[in-house]
C-alpha positions as CSV (number, residue, x, y, z in Angstrom):
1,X,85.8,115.8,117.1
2,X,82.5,114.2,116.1
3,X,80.9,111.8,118.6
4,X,81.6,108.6,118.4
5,X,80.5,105.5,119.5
6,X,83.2,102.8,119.5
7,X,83.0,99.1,120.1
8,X,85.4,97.0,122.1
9,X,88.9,96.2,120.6
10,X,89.9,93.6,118.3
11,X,92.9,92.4,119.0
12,X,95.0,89.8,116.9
13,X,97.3,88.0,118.0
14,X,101.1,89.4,118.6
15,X,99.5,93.1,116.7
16,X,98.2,96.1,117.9
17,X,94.6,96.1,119.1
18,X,92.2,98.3,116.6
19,X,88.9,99.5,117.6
20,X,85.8,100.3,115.2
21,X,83.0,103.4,115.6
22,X,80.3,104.7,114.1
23,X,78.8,108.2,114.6
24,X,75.1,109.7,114.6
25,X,75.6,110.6,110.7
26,X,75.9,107.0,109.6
27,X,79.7,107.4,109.0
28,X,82.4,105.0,110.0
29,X,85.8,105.0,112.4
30,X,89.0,103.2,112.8
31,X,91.7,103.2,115.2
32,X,94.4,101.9,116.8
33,X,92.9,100.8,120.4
34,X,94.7,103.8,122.8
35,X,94.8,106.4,120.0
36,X,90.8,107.1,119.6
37,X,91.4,110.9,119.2
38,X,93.6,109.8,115.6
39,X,91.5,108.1,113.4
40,X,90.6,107.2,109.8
41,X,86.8,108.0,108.6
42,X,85.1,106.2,105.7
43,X,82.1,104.3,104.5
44,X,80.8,101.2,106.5
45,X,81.2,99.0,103.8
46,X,85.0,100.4,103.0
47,X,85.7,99.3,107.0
48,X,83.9,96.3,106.8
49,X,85.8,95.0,103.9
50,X,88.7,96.1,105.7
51,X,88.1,94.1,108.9
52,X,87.7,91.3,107.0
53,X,90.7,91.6,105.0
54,X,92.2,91.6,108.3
55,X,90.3,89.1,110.0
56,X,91.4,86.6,107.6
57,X,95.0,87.4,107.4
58,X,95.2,89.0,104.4
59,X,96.2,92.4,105.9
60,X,97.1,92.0,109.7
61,X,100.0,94.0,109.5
62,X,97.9,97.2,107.9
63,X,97.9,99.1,111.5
């Protein structure tokens, strides 16, 4: 498993808590908060637009 360093968990309201991470190489991590050894890896910018996507409501049932 590569190293990575995660940030705290976003939570939304009534859904499962997701957590962000980024490694040494640049790459990017997501999660379900609890579950950080089973994760999707992809670009920064594929996450970001992801996050918010779900920030904004369009996709807060995605985890």
């Amino acid at each position: 498993m590569p190293d990575i360093t995660w940030e705290n968990p976003f939570c939304a309201e009534g859904n499962n808590c997701f957590r962000i991470g980024t490694d040494a190489q640049g790459n990017a991590y997501i999660t379900v908060a609890g579950q950080e050894d089973r994760y999707l890896t992809d670009t920064r910018e594929a996450l970001r637009a992801l996050i918010r996507d779900v920030k904004s409501g369009k996709a807060d049932h995605l985890l």
